[in-house]
PDB file with SEQRES, HELIX, SHEET and CRYST1 records, atoms N, CA, C and O in Angstrom:
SEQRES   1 A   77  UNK UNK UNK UNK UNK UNK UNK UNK UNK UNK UNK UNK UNK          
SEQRES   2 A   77  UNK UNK UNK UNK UNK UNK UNK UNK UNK UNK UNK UNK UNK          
SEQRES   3 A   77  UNK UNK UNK UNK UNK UNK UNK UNK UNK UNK UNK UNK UNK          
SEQRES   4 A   77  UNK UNK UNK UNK UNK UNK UNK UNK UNK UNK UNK UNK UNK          
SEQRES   5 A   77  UNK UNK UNK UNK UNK UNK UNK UNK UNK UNK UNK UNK UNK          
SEQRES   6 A   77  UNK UNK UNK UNK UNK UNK UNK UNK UNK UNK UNK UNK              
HELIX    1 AA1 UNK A   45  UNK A   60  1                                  16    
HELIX    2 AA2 UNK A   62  UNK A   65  1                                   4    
HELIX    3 AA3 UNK A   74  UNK A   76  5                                   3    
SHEET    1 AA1 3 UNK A   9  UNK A  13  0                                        
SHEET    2 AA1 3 UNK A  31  UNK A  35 -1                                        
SHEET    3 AA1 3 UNK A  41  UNK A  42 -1                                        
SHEET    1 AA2 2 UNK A  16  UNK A  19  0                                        
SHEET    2 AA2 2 UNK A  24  UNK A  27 -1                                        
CRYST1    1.000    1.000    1.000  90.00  90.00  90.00 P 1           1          
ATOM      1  N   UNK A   1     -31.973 -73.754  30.948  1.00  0.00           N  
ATOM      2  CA  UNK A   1     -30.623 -73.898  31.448  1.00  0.00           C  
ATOM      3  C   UNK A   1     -30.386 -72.795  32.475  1.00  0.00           C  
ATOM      4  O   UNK A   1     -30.685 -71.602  32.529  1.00  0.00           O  
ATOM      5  N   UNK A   2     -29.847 -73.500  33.135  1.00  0.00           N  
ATOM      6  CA  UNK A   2     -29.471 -72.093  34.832  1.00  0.00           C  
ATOM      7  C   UNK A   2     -27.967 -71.987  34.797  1.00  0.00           C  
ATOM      8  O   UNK A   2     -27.212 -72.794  34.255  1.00  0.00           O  
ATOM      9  N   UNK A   3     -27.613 -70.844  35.471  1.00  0.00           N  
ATOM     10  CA  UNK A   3     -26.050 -70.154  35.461  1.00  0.00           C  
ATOM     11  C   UNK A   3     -26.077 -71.001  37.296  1.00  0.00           C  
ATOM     12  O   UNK A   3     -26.943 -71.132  38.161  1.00  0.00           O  
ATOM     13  N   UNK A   4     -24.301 -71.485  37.136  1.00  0.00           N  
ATOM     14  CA  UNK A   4     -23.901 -71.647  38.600  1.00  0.00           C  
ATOM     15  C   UNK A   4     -24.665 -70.683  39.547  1.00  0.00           C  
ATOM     16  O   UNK A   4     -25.188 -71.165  40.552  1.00  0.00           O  
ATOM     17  N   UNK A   5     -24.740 -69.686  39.357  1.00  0.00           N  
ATOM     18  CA  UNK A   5     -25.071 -68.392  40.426  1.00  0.00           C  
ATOM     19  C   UNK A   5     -26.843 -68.496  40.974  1.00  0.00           C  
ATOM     20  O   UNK A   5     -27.433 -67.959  41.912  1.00  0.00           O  
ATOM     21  N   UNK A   6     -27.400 -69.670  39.638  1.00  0.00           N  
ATOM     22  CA  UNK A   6     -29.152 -69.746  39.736  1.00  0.00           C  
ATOM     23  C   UNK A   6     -30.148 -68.868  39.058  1.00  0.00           C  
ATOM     24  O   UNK A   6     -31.368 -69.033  39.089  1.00  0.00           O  
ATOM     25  N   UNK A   7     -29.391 -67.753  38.335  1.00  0.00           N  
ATOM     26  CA  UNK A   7     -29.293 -67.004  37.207  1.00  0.00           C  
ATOM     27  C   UNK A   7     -30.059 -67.964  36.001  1.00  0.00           C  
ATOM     28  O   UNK A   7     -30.027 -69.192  35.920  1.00  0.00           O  
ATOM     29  N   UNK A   8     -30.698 -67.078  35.171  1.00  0.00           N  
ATOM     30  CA  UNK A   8     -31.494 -67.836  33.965  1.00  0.00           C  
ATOM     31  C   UNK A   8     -30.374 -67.342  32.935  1.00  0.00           C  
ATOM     32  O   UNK A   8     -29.721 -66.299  32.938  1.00  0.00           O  
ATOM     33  N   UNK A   9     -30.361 -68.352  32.113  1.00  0.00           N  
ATOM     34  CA  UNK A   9     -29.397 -68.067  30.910  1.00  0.00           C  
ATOM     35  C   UNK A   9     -30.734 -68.120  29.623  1.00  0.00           C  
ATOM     36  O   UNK A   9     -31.783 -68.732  29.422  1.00  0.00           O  
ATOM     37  N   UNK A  10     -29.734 -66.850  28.841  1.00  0.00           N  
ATOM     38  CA  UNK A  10     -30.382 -66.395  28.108  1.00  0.00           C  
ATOM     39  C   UNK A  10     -29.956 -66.549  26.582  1.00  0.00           C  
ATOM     40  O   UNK A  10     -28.753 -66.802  26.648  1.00  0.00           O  
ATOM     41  N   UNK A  11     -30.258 -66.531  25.488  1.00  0.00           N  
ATOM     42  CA  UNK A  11     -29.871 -66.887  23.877  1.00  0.00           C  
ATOM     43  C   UNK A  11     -29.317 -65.020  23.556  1.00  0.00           C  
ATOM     44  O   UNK A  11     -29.921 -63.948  23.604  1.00  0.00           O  
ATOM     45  N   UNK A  12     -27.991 -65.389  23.260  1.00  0.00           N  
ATOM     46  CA  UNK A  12     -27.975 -64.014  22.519  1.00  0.00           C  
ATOM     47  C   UNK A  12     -26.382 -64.179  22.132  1.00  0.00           C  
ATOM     48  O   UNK A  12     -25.768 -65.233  22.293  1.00  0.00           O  
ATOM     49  N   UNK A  13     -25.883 -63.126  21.665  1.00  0.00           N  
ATOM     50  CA  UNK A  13     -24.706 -63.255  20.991  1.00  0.00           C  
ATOM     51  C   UNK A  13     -23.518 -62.412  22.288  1.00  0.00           C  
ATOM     52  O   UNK A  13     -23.808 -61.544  23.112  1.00  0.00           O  
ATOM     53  N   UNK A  14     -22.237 -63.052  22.040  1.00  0.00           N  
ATOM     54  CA  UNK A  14     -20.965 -62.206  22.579  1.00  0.00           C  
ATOM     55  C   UNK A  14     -19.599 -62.534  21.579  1.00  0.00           C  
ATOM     56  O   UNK A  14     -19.455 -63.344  20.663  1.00  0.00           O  
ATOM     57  N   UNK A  15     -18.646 -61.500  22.202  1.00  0.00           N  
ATOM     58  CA  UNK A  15     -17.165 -61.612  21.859  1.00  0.00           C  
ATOM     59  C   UNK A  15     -16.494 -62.933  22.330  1.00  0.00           C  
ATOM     60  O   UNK A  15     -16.920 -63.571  23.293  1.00  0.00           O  
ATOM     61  N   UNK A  16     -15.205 -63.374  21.442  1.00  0.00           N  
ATOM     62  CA  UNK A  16     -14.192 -63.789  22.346  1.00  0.00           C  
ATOM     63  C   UNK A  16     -13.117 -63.218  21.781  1.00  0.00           C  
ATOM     64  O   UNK A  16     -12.890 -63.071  20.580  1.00  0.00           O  
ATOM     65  N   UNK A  17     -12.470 -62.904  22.701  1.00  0.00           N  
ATOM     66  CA  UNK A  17     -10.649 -62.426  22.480  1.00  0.00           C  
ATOM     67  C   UNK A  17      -9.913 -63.057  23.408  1.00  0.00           C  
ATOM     68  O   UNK A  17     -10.117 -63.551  24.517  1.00  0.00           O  
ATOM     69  N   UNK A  18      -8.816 -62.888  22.522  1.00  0.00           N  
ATOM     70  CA  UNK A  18      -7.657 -63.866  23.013  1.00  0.00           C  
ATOM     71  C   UNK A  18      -6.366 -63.146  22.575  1.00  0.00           C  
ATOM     72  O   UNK A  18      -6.397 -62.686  21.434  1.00  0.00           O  
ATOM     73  N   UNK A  19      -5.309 -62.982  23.241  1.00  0.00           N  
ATOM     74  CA  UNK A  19      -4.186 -62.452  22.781  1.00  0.00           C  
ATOM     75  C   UNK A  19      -3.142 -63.574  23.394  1.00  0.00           C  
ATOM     76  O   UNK A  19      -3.048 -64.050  24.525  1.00  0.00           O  
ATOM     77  N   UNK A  20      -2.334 -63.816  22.079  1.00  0.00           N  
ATOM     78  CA  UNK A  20      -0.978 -64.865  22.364  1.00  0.00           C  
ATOM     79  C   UNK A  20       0.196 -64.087  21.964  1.00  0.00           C  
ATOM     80  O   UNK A  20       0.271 -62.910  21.610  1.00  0.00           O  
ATOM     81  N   UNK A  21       1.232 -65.120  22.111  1.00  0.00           N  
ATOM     82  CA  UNK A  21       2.726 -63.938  22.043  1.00  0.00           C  
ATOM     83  C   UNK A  21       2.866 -63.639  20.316  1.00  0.00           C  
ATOM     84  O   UNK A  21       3.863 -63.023  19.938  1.00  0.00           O  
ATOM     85  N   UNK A  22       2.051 -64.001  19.508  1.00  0.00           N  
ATOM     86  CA  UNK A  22       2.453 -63.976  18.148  1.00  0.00           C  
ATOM     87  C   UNK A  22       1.007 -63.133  17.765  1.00  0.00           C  
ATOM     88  O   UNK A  22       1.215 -62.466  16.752  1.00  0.00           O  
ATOM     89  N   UNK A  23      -0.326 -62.969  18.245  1.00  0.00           N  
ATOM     90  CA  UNK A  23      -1.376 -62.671  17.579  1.00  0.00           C  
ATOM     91  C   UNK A  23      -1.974 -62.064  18.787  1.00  0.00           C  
ATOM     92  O   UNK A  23      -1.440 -62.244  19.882  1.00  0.00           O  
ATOM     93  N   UNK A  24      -3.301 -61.189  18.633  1.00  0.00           N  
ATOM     94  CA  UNK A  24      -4.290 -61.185  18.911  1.00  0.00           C  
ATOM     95  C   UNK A  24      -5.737 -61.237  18.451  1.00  0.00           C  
ATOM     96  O   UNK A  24      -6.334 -60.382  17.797  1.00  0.00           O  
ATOM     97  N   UNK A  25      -6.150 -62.288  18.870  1.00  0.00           N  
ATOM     98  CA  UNK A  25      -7.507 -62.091  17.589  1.00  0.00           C  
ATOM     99  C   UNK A  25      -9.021 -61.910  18.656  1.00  0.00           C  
ATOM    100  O   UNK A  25      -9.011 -62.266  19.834  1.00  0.00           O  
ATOM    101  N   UNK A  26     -10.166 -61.340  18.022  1.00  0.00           N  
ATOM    102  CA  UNK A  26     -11.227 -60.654  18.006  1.00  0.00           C  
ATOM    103  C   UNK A  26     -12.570 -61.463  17.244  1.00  0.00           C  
ATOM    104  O   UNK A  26     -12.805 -61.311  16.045  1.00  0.00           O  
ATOM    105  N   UNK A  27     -13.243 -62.175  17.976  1.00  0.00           N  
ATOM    106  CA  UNK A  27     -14.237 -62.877  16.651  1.00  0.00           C  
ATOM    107  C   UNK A  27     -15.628 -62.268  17.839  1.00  0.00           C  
ATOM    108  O   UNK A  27     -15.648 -62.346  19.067  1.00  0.00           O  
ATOM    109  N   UNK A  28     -16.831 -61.588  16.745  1.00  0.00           N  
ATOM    110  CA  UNK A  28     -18.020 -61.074  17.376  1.00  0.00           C  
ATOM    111  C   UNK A  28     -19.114 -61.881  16.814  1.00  0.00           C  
ATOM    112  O   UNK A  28     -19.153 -62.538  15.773  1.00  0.00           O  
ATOM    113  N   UNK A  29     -20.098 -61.663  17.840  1.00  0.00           N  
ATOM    114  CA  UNK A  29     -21.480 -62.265  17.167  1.00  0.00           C  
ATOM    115  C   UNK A  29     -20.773 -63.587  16.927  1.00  0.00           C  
ATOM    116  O   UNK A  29     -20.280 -64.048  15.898  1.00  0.00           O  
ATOM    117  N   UNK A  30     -20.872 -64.142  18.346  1.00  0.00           N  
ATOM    118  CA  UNK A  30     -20.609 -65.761  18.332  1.00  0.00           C  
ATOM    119  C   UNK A  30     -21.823 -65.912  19.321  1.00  0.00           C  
ATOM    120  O   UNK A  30     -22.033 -65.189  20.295  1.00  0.00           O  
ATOM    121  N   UNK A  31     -22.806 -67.285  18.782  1.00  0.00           N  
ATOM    122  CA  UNK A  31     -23.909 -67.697  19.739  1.00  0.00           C  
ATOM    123  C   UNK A  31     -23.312 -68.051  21.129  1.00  0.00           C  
ATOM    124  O   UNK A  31     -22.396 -68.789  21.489  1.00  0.00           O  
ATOM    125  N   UNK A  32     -24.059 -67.357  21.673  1.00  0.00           N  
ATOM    126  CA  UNK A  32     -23.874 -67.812  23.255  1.00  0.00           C  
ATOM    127  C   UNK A  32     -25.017 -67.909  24.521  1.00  0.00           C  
ATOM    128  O   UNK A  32     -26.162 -67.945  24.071  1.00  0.00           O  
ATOM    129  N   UNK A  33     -24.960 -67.947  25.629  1.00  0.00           N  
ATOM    130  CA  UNK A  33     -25.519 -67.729  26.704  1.00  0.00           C  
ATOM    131  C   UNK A  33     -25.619 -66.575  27.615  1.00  0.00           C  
ATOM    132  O   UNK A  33     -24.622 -66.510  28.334  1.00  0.00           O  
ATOM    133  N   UNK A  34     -26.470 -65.652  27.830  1.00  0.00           N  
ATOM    134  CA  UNK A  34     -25.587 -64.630  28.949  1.00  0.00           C  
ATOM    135  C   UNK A  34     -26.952 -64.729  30.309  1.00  0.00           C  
ATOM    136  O   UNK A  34     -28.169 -64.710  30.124  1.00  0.00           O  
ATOM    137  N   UNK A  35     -26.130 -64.842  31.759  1.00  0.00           N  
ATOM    138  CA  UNK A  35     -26.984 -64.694  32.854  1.00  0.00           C  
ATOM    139  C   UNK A  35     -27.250 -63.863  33.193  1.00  0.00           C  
ATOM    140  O   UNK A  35     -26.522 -62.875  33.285  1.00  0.00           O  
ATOM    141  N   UNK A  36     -28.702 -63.959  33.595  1.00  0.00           N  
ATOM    142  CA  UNK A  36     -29.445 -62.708  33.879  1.00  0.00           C  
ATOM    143  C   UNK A  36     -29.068 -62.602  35.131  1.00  0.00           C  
ATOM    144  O   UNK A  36     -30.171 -62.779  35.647  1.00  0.00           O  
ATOM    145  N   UNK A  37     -28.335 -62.444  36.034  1.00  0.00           N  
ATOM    146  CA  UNK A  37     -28.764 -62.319  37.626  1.00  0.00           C  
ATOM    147  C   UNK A  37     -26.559 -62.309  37.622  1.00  0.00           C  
ATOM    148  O   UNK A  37     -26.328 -61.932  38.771  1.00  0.00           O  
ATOM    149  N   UNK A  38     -25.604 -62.458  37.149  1.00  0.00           N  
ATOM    150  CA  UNK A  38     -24.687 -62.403  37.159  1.00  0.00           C  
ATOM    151  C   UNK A  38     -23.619 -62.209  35.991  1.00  0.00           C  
ATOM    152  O   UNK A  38     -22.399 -62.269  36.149  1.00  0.00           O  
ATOM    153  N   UNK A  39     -24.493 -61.890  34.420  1.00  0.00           N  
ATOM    154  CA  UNK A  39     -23.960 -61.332  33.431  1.00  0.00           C  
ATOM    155  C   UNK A  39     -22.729 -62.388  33.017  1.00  0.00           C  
ATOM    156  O   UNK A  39     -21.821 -61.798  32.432  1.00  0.00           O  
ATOM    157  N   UNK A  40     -22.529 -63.661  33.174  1.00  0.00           N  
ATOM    158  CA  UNK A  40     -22.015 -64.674  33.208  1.00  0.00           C  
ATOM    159  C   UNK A  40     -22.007 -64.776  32.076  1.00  0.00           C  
ATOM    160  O   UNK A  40     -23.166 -64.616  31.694  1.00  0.00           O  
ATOM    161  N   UNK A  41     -21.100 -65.030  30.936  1.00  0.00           N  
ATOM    162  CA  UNK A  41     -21.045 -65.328  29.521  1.00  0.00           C  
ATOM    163  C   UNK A  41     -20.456 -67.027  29.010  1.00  0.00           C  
ATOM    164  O   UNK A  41     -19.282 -67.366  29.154  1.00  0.00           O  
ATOM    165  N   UNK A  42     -21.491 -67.899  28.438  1.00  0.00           N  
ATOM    166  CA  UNK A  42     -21.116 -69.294  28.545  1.00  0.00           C  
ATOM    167  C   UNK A  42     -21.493 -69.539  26.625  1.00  0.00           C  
ATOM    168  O   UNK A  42     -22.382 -68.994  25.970  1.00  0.00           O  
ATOM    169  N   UNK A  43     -20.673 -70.323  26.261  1.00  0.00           N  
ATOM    170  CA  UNK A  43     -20.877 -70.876  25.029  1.00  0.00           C  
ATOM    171  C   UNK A  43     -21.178 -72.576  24.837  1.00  0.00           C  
ATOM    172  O   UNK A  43     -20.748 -73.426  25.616  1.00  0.00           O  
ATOM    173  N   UNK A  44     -21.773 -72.779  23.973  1.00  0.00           N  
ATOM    174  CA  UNK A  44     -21.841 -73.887  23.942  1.00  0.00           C  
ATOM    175  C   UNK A  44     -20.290 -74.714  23.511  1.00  0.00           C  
ATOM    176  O   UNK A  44     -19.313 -74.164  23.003  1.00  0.00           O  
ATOM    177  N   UNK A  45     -20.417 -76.135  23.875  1.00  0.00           N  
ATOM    178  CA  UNK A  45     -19.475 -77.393  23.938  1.00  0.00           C  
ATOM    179  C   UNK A  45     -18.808 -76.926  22.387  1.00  0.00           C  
ATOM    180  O   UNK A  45     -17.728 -76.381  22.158  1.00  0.00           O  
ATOM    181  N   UNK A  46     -19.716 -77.294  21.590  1.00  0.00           N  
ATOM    182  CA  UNK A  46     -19.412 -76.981  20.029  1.00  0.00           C  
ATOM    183  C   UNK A  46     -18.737 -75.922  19.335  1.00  0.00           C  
ATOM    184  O   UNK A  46     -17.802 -76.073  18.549  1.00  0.00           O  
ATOM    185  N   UNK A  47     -19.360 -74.662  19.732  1.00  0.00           N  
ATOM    186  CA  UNK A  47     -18.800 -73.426  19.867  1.00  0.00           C  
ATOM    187  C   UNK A  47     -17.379 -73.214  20.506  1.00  0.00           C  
ATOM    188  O   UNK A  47     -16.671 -72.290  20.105  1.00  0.00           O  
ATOM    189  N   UNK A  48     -16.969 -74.049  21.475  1.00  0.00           N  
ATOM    190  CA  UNK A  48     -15.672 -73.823  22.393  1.00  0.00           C  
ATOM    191  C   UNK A  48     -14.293 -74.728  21.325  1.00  0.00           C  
ATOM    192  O   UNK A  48     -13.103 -74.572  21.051  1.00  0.00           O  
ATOM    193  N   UNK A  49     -15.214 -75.518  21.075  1.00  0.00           N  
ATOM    194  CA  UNK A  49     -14.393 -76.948  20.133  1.00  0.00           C  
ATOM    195  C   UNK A  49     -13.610 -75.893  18.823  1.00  0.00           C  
ATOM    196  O   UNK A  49     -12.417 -75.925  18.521  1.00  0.00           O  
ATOM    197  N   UNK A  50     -14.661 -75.017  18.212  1.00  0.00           N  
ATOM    198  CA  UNK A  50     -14.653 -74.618  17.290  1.00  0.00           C  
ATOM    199  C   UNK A  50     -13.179 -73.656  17.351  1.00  0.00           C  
ATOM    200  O   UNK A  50     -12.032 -73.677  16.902  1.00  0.00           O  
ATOM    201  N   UNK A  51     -14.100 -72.781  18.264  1.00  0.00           N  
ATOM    202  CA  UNK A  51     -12.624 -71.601  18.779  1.00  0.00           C  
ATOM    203  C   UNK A  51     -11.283 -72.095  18.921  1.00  0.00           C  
ATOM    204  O   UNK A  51     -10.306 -71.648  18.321  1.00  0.00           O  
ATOM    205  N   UNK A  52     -11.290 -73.176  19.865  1.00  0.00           N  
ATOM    206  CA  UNK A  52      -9.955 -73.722  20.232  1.00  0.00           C  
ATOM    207  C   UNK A  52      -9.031 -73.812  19.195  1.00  0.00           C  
ATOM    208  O   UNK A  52      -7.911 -73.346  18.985  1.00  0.00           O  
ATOM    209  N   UNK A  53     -10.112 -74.825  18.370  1.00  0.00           N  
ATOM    210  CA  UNK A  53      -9.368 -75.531  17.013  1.00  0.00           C  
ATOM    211  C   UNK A  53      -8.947 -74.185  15.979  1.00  0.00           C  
ATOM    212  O   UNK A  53      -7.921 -74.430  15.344  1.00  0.00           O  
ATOM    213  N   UNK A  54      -9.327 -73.314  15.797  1.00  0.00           N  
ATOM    214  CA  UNK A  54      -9.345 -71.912  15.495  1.00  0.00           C  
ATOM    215  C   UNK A  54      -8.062 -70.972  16.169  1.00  0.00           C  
ATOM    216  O   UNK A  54      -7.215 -70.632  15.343  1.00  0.00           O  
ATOM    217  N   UNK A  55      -7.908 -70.657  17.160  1.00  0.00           N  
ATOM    218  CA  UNK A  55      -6.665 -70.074  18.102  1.00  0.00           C  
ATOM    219  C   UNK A  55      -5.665 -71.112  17.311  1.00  0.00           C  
ATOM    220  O   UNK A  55      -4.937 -70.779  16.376  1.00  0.00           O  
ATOM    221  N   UNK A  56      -5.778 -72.530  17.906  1.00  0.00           N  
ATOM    222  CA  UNK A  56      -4.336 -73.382  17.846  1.00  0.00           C  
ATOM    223  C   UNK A  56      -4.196 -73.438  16.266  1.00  0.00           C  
ATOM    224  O   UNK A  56      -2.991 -73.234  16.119  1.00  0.00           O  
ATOM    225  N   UNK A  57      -4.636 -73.567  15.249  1.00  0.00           N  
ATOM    226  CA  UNK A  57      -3.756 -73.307  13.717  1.00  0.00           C  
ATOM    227  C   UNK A  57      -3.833 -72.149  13.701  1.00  0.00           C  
ATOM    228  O   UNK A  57      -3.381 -71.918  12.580  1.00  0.00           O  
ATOM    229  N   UNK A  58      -4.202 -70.726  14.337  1.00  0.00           N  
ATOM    230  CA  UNK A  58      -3.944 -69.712  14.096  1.00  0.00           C  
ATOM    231  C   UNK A  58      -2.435 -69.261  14.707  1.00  0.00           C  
ATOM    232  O   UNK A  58      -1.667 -68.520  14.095  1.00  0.00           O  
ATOM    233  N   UNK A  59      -2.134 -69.902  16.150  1.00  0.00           N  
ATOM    234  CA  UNK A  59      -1.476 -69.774  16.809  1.00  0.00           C  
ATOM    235  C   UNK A  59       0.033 -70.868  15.794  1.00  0.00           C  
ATOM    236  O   UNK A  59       1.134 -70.324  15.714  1.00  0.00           O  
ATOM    237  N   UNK A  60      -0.096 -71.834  15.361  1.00  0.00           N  
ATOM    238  CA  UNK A  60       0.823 -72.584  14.396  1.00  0.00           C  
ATOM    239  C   UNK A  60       1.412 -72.148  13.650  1.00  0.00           C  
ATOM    240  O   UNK A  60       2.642 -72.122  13.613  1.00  0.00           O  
ATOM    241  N   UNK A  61       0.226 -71.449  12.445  1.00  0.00           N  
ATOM    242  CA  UNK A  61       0.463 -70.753  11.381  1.00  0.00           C  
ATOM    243  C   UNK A  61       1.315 -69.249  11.932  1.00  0.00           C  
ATOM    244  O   UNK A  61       1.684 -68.708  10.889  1.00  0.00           O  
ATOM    245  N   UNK A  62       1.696 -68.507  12.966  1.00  0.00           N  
ATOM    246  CA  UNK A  62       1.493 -67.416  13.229  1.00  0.00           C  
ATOM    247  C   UNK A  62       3.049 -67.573  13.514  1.00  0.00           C  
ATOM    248  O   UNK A  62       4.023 -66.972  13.060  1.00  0.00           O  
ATOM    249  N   UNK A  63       2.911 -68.668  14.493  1.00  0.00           N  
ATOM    250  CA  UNK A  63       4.723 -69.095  14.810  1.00  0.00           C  
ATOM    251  C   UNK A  63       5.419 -69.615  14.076  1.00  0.00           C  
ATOM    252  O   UNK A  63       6.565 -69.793  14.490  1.00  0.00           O  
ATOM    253  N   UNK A  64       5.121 -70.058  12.803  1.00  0.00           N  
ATOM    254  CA  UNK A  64       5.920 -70.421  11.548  1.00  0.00           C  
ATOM    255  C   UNK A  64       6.274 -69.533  10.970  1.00  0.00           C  
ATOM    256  O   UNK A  64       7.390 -69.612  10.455  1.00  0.00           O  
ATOM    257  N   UNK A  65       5.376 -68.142  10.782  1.00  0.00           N  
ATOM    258  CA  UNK A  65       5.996 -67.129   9.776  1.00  0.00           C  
ATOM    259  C   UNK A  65       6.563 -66.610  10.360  1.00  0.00           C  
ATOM    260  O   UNK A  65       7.578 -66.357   9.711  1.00  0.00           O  
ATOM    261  N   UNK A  66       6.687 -65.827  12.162  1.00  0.00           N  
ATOM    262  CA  UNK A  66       7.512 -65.428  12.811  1.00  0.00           C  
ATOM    263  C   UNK A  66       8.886 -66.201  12.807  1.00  0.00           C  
ATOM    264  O   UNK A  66       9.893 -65.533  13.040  1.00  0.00           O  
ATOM    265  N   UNK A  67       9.038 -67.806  12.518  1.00  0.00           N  
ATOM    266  CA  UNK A  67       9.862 -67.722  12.899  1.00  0.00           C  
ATOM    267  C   UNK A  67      10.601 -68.621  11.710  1.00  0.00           C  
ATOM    268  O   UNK A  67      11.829 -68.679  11.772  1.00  0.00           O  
ATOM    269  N   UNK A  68      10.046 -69.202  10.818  1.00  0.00           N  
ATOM    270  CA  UNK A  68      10.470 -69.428   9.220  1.00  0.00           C  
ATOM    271  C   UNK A  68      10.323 -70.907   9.626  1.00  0.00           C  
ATOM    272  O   UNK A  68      10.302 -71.612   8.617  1.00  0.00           O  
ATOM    273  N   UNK A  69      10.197 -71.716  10.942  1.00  0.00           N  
ATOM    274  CA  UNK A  69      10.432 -72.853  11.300  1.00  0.00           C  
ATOM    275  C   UNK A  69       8.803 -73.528  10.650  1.00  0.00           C  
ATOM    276  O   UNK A  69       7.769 -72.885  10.465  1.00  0.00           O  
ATOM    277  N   UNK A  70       8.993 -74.689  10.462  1.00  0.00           N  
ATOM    278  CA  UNK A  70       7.534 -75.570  10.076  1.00  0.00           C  
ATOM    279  C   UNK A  70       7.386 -76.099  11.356  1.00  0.00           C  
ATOM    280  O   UNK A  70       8.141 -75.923  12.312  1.00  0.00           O  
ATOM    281  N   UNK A  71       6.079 -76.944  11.300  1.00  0.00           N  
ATOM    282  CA  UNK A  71       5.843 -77.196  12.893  1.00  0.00           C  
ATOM    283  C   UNK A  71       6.257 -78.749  12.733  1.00  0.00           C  
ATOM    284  O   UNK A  71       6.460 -79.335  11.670  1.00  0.00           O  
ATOM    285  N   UNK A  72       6.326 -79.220  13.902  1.00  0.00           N  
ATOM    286  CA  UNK A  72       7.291 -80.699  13.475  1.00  0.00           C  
ATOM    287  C   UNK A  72       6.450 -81.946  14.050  1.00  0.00           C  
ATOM    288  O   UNK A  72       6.844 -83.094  14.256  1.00  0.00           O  
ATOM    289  N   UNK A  73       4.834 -81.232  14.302  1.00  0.00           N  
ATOM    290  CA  UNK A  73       4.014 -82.171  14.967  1.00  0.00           C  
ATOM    291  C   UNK A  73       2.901 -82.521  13.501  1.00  0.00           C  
ATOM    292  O   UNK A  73       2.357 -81.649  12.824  1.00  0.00           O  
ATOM    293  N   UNK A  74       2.806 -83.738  13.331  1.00  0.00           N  
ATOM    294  CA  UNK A  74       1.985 -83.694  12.166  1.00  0.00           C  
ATOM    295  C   UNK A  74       0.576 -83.704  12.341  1.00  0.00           C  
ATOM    296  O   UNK A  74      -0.132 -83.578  11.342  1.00  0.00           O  
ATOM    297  N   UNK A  75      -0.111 -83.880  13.858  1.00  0.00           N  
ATOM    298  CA  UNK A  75      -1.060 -83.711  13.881  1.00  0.00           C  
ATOM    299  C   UNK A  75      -1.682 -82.256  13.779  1.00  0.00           C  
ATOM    300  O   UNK A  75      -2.903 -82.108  13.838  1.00  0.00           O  
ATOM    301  N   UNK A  76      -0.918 -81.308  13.644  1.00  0.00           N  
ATOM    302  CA  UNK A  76      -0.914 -79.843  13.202  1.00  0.00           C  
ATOM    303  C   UNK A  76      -2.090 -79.494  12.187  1.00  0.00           C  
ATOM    304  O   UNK A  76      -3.031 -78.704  12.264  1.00  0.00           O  
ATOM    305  N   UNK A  77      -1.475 -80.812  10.739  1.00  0.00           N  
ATOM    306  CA  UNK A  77      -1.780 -80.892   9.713  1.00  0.00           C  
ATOM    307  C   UNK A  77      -3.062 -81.612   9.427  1.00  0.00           C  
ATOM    308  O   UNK A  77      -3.458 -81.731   8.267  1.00  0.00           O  
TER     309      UNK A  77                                                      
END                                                                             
């Protein structure tokens, strides 16, 4: 697999962080990609799916206790 830049991508681990108006969260040693020739950090499809889904009930759960409200979308659940 090659980086946009033409860079060789490589197997090894990185961070992701994310800060929202209710949280900030920190997850390490997540499989990833890093380019050799532009230090480019890429995760796989699966890996991204994972996170997302991860942030958004973190981000749900986070604005309910801030704010005592339940969420009123049931696909939440």
């Amino acid at each position: 697999m090659d980086c946009d830049c033409g860079g060789a991508l490589l197997d090894g681990k990185s961070s992701y962080r994310v800060s929202r108006k209710y949280f900030s969260l920190i997850i390490d040693d997540i499989p990833a990609y890093k380019c050799t020739r532009c230090d480019k950090v890429l995760f796989d499809e699966d890996t991204v799916d994972k996170i997302q889904k991860l942030v958004n009930r973190i981000e749900r759960d986070m604005k309910e206790i801030v704010t005592g409200k339940m969420s009123t979308n049931l696909y939440d659940y």
